[in-house]
VOGU-3710 file (C-alpha; in Angstrom, 3 decimals, decimal comma):
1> xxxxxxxxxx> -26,593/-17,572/-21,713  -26,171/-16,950/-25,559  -22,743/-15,905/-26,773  -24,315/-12,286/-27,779  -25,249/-12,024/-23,891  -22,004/-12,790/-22,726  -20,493/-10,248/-24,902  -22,654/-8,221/-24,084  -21,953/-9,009/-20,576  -18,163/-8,395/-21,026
11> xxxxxxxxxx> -18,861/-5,136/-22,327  -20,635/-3,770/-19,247  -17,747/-5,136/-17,103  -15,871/-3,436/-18,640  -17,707/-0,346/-18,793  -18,040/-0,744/-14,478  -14,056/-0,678/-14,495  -14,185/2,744/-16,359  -16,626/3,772/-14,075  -14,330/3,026/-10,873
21> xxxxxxxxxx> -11,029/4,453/-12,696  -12,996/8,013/-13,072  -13,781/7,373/-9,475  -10,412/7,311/-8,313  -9,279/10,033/-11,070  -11,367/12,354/-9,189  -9,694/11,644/-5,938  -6,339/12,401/-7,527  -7,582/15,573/-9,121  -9,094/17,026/-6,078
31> xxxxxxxxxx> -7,228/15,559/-3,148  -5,152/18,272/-0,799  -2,242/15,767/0,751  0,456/14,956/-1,622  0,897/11,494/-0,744  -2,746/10,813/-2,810  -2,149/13,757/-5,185  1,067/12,884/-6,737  2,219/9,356/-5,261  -1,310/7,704/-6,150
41> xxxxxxxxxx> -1,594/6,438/-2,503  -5,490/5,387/-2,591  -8,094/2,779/-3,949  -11,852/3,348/-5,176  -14,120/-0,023/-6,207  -17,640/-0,735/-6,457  -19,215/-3,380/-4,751  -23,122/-4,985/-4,959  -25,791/-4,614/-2,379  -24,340/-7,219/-0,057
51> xxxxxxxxxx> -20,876/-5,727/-0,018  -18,715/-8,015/-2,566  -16,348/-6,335/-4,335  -17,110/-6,249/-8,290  -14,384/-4,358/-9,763  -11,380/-2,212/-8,753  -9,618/1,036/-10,181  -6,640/0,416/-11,701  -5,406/3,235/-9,877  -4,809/2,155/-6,292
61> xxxxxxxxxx> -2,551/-0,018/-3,865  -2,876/-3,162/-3,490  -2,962/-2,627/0,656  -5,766/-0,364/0,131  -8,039/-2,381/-2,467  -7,651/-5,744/-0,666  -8,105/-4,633/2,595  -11,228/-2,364/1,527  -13,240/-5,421/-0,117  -13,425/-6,677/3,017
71> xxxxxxxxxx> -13,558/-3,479/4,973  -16,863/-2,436/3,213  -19,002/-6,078/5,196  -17,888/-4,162/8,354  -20,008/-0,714/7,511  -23,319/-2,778/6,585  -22,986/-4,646/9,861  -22,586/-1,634/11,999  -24,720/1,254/9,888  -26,653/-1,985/8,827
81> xxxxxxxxxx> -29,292/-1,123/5,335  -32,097/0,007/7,617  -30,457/2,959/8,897  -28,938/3,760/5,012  -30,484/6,636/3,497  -29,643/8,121/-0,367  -27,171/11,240/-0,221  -25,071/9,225/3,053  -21,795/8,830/3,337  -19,685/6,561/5,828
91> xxxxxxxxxx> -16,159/6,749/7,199  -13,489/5,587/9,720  -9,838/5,091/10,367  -10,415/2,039/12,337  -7,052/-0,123/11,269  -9,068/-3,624/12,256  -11,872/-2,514/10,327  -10,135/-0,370/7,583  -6,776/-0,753/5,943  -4,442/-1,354/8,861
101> xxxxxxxxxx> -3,718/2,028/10,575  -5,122/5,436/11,489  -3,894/7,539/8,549  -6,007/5,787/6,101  -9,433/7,468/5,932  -12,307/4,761/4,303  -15,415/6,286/2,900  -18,068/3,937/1,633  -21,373/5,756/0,035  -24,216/3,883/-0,349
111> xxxxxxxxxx> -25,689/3,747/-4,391  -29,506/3,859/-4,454  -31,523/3,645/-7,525  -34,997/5,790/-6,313  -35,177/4,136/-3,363  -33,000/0,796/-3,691  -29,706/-0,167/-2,436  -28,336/-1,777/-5,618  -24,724/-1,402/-4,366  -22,021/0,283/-2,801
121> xxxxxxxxxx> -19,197/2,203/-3,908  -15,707/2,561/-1,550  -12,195/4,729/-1,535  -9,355/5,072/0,385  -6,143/7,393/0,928  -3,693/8,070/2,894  -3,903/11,601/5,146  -0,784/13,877/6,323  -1,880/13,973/9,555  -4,168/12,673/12,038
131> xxxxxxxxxx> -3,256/13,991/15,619  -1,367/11,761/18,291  2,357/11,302/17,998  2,088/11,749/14,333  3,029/9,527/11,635  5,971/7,080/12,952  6,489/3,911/15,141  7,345/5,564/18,854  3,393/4,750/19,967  3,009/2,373/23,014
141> xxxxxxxxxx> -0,697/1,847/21,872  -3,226/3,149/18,938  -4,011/5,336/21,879  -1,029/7,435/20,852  -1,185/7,651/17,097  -3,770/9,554/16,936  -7,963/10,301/16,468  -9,961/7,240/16,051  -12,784/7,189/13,906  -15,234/4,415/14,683
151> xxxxxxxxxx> -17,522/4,019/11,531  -20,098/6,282/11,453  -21,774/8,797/9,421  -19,563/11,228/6,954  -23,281/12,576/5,173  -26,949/11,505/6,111  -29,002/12,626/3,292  -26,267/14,712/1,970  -26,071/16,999/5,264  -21,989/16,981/6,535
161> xxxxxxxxxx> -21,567/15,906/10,376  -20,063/18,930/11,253  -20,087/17,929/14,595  -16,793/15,432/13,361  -15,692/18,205/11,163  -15,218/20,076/14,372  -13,727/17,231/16,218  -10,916/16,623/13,142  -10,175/20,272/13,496  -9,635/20,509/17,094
171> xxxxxxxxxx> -7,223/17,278/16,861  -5,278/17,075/13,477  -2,088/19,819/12,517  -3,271/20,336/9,388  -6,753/20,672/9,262  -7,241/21,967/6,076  -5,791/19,720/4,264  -7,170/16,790/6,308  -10,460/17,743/6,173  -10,042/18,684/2,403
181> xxxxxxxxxx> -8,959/14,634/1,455  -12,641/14,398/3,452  -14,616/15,892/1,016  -12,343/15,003/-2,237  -13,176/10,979/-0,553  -17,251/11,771/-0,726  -17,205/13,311/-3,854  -15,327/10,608/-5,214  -17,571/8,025/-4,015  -20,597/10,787/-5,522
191> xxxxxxxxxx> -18,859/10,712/-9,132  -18,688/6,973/-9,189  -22,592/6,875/-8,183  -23,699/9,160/-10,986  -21,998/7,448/-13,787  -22,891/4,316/-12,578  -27,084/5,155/-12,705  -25,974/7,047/-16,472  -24,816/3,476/-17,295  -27,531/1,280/-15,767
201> xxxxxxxxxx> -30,057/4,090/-17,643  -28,296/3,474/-20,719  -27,674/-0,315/-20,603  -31,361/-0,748/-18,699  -30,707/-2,620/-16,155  -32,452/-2,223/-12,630  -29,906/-2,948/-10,473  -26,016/-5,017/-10,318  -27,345/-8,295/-9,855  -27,280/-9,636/-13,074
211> xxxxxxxxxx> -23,804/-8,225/-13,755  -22,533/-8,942/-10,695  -23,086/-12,205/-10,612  -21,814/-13,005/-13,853  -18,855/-11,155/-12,631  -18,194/-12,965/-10,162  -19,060/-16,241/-11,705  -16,620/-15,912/-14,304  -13,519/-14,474/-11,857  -14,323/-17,604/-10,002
221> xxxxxxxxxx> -14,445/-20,328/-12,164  -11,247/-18,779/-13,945  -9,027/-18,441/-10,984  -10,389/-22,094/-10,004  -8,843/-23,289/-13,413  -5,642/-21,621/-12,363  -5,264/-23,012/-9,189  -5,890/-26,867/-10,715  -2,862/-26,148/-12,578  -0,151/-25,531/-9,563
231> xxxxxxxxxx> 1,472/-28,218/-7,767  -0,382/-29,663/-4,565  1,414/-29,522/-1,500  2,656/-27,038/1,402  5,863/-24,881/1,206  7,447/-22,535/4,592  9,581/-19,628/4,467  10,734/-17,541/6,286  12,715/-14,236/6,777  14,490/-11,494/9,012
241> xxxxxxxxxx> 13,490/-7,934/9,159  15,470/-4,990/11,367  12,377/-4,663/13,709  13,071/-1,441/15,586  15,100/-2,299/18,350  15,249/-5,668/17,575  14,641/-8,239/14,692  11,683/-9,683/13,635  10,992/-12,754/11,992  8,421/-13,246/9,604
251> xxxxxxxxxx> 7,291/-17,276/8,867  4,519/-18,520/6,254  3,311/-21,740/5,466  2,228/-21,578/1,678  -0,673/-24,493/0,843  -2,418/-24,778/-2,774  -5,082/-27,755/-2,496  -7,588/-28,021/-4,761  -10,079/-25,747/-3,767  -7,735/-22,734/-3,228
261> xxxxxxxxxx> -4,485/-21,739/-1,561  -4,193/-21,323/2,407  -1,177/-19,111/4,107  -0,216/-19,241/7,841  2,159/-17,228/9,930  2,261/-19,130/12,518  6,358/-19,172/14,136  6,161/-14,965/13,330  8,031/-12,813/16,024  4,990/-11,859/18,740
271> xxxxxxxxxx> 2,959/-8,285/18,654  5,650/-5,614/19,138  5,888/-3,081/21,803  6,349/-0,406/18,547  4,312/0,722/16,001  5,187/-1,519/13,629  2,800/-4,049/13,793  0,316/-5,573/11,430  -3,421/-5,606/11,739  -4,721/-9,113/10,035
281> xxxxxxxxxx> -6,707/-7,275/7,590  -3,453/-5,338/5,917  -1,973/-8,897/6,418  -4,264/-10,506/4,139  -4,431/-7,866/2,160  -0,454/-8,223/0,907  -0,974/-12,404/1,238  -3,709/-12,600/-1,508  -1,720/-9,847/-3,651  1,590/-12,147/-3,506
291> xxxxxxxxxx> -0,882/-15,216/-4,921  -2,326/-13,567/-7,319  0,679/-11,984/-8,815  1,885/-15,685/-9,261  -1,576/-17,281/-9,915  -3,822/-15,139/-12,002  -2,200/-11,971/-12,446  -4,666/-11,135/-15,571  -7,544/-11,944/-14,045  -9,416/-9,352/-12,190
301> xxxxxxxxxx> -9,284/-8,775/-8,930  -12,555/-8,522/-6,953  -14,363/-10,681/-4,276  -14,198/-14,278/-6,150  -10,690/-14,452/-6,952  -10,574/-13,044/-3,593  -12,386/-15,696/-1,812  -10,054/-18,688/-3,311  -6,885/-17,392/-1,237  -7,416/-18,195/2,620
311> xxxxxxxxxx> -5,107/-16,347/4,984  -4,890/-17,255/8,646  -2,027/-16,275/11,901  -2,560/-16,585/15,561  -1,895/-13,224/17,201  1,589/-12,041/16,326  3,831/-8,901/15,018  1,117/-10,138/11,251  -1,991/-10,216/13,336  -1,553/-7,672/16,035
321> xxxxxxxxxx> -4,703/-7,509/18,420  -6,281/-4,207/19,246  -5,073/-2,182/20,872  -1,184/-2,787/19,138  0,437/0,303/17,674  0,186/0,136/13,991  0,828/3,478/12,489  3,295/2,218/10,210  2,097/-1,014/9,901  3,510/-1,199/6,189
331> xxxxxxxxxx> 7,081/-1,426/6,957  6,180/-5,507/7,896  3,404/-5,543/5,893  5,397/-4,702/2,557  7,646/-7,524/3,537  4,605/-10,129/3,167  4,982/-10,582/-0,453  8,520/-11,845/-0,501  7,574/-13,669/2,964  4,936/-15,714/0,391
341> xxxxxxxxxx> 6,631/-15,346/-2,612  10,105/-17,308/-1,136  7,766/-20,495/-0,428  6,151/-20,382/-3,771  9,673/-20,143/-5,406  10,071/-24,158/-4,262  6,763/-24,753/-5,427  7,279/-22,733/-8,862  11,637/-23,282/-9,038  12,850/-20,642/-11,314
351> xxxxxxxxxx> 9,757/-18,523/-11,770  9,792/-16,030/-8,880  11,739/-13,055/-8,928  14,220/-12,465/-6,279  13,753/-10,411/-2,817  12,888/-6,972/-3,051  13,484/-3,626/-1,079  9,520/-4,369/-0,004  8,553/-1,442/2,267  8,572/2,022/0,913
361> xxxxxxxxxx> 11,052/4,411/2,316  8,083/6,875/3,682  9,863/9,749/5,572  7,532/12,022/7,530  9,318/15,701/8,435  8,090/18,032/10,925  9,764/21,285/9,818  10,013/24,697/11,966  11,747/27,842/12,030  14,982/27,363/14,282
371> xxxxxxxxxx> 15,826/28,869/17,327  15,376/32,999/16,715  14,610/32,755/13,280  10,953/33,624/11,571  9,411/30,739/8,913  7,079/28,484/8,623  5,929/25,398/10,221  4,817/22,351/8,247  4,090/18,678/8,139  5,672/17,336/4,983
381> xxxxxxxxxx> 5,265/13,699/3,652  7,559/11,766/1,142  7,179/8,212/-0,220  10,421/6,839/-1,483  11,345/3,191/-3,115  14,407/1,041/-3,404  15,230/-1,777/-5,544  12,808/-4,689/-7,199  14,309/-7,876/-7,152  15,361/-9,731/-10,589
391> xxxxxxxxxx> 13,108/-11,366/-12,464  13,273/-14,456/-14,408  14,913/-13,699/-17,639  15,153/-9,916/-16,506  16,691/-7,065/-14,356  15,167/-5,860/-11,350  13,002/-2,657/-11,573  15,188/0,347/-10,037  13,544/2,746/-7,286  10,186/1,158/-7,809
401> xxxxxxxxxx> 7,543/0,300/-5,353  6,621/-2,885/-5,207  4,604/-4,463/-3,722  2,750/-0,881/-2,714  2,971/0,607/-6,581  3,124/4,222/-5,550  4,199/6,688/-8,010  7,369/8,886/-7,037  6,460/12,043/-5,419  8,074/14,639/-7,872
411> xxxxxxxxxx> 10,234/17,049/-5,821  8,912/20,408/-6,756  5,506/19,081/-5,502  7,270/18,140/-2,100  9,456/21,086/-1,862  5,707/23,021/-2,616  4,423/21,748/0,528  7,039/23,082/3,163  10,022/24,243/3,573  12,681/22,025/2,852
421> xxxxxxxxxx> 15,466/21,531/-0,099  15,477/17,978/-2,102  19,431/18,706/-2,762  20,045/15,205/-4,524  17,982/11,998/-5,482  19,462/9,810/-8,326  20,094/6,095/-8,632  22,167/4,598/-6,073  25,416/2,767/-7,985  26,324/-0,835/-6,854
431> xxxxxxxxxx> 23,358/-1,086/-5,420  21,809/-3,881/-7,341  22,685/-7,729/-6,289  24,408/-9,246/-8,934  23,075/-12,475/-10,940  22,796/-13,426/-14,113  19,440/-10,873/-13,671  20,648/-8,219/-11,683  18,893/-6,641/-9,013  17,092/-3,413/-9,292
441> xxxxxxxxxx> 18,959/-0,501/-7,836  17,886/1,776/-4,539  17,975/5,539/-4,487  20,468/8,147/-2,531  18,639/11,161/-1,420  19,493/14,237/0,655  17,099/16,448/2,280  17,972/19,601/4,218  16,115/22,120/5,763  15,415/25,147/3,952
451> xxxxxxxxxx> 17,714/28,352/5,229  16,873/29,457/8,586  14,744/26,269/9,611  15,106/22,616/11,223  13,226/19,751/10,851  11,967/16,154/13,128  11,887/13,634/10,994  9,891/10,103/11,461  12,094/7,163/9,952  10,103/4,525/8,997
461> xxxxxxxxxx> 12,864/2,422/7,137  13,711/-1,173/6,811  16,295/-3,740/4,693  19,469/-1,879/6,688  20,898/-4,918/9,048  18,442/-7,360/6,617  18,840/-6,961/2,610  17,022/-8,285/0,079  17,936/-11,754/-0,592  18,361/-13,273/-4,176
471> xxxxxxxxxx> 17,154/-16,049/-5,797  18,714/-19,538/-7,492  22,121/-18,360/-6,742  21,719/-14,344/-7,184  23,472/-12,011/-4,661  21,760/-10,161/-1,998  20,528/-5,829/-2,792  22,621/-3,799/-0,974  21,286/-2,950/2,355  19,623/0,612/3,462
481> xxxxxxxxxx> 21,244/3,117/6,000  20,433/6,656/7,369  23,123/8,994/8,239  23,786/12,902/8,392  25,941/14,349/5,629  28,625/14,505/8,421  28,697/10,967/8,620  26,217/10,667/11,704  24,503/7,423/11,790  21,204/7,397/12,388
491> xxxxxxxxxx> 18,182/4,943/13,540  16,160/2,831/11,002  12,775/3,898/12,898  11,600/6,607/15,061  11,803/10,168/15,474  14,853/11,997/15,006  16,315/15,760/14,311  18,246/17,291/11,435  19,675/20,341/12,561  20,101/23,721/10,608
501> xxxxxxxxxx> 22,695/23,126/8,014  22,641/20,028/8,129  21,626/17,228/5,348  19,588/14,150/5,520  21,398/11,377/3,520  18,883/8,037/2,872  20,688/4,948/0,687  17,962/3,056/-0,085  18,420/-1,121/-0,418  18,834/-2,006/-3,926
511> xxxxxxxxxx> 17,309/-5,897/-4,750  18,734/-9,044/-5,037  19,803/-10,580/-7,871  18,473/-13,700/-9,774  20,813/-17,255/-11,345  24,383/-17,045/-11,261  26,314/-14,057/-11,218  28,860/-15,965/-13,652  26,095/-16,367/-16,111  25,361/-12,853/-17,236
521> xxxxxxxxxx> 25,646/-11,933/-20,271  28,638/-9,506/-21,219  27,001/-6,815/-23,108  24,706/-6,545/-19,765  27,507/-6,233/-18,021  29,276/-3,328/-20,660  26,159/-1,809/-20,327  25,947/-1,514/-16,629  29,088/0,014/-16,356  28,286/2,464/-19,256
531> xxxxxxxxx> 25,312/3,406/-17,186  26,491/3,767/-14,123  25,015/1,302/-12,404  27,786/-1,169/-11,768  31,329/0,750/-10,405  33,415/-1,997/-9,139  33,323/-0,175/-6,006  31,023/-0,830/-3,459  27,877/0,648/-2,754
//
């Protein structure tokens, strides 16, 4: 290939990454839940006729991408190309198929140019509400957590199965806005279609192939040279996590050969009897996200630096069997990162940042008039963060999600959806572990009914008897806990209820801290204090 070719090349990778980032824009413009709207919580790609993944929206979580490049193989084997038609669409909520649980609603639309399959294009988000027990980790068995959507036919030839439509309806509490993120996932898939055919028109080309495969080529070969560059050899960690009503530990062997790097969580707790466990797929999904962060983390992601990282458990709490309860199979999930990240640290000594708060602090409220009084009913949905860990040669990253990057819901928006008061969410002081890089801090927030109502609430925390643990001497984050502003403890996980005047009070773990305490520098400290962050008090 002449160098004018692969510029040429370059350019119309590029362009396919615009094409996927309007894609997912259009979910976020026209999606009803909140959780996709403001937080973010979704992926969109575009993937060639045999289902590899070619490029990814910047917008998106990592949980979602990963686990949809391989999620999309699983809709050509069972709609298989003789049964596609132009105008389709295909969906399901299956978490061993999909992204890991039922609230995640995968739509893949087939791209034909005239009558040729030249390649697929896929999205994901995250629904309020999809029947059952409703979003938490009380299930017994996916039984419980709600409608399961086997993949099947969204569209054919652009007519709606409103045969499903009517199904969703009869089993979902909010069936407007469920079946709203529905349509907002087709057309999103439809928008990435059309611009791709404007730029295959305008670049004339007949199809992916040749793009795709220098795509892929490329991501290959450059992740390959990556790889040759890390130490050989095999690394274990392993950590504690509160479970929900007891621990759970969480074990990965980490090994980097030649030819790509290999996990295993094998010595993990076994599958839960909660809702807390992990389908492989969402597994994976966080494994290969951990890698690459380390690895390659400018090189983009798609099915070849994909296929480099090898991720394998027997059947445990990270590769729950159907038919597990999963429903909030990110709690563990978000822990896999630091799981992989704490046995590359001895491969890699001083490079990794320090433990993290890992899972988001999602809190799902059912809210109702109380006893005698008139309101309204609604299902409301908030996605909260606590600390990063330190970094090498920097401070952790207050209330931000990692490894999930969700944005923070803004308040108004969730105060919009039902009615409930956000009376206080600021920075949590003392949170952060201390180090010569100190850890990021969590988040205090209160939430209260509005006047005249009561709320459920599912609590879907973790990091409260297990905090984030720093690195190369750093302290630990300060750990989570749930109380009512009366002083009422409350459970990590489940659901639970917040009376009528009363508050909902969640300190969120701040992360660990990185190097020696004794080694930071004394303006950092000044300014900590000046900020706020640091009290002398604790946390």
């Amino acid at each position: 290939m002449s160098q004018i070719d692969e510029i040429r090349m370059q350019v119309m990778w590029n362009r396919l990454i615009s094409v996927v980032e309007e894609q997912a824009l259009t979910l976020l413009r026209t999606a009803f839940s909140t959780s996709v709207r403001e937080a973010g919580d979704l992926s969109a790609g575009v993937y060639n006729a045999r289902g590899e993944m070619l490029a990814q929206a910047v917008t998106g979580t990592p949980g979602h991408v990963n686990t949809m490049a391989e999620a999309v193989r699983h809709f050509i084997d069972e709609i298989t190309p003789a049964r596609m038609y132009p105008g389709d669409t295909y969906v399901t909520n299956d978490p061993w198929k999909g992204t890991g649980h039922l609230h995640d609603i995968t739509m893949v639309t087939p791209s034909f140019r005239g009558e040729v399959l030249v390649g697929f294009f896929a999205c994901t988000a995250h629904v309020v509400d999809v029947g059952g027990r409703g979003f938490g980790a009380d299930g017994k068995s996916v039984y419980e957590e709600g409608i399961q959507i086997p993949i099947m036919k969204f569209a054919e030839r652009g007519d709606v199965n409103q045969d499903l439509i009517r199904i969703l309806r009869a089993n979902v509490r909010e069936p407007n806005q469920v079946i709203g993120d529905f349509y907002s996932l087709a057309a999103c898939n439809d928008v990435g279609h059309r611009r791709l055919m404007e730029m295959l028109d305008e670049v004339k080309l007949p199809d992916l192939e040749s793009l795709g495969a220098f795509i892929l080529a490329r991501t290959h070969a450059a992740t390959l040279a990556r790889i040759a560059k890390l130490p050989r050899g095999t690394w274990a960690n392993d950590m504690m996590t509160d479970g929900y009503d007891e621990p759970i530990k969480l074990a990965a062997a980490v090994t980097i050969a030649q030819d790509g790097v290999n996990v295993d969580f094998t010595g993990s707790s076994p599958t839960s009897r909660w809702g807390i466990n992990v389908p492989l797929i969402y597994t994976k999904a966080y494994a290969c996200y951990a890698i690459k962060c380390v690895v390659a983390p400018d090189i983009p992601n798609n099915a070849a630096s994909l296929a480099l990282f090898n991720v394998s458990s027997p059947p445990n709490v990270l590769n729950a069997l159907r038919p597990a309860p999963v429903s909030v199979r990110h709690v563990i999930g978000h822990m896999v990162p630091d799981l992989v990240l704490g046995a590359l640290a001895q491969a890699l000594p001083g490079q990794i940042l320090a433990e993290g708060a890992g899972a988001l602090w999602n809190v799902h409220i059912s809210v109702r008039p109380a006893a005698g009084r008139q309101g309204r009913r609604a299902e409301v949905l908030m996605f909260n963060s606590g600390g990063m860990g330190a970094r090498p040669g920097l401070d952790g990253l207050s209330a931000t999600a990692f490894p999930s990057g969700v944005h923070t819901m803004p308040i108004e928006a969730t105060e919009h959806t039902g009615p409930i008061v956000v009376w206080r969410k600021e920075l949590r002081p003392d949170s952060g572990g201390a180090g010569r890089y100190r850890g990021g801090l969590g988040q205090v927030i209160e939430i209260a009914p509005a006047d005249g109502h009561e709320f459920d609430f599912s609590a879907m925390f973790d990091r409260i008897t297990s905090p984030p643990r720093g690195r190369d001497g750093g302290a630990a984050g300060a750990p989570g806990k749930v109380a009512l502003d009366d002083g009422t403890l409350l459970r990590p996980k489940g659901w639970q209820h917040v009376p009528a005047g009363r508050r909902l009070v969640l300190n969120l773990p701040g992360g660990g801290g990185f190097g020696d305490p004794a080694r930071r520098a004394e303006d950092a400290r000044t300014q900590d204090r000046v900020r706020g962050y640091e009290t002398g008090g604790q946390s």
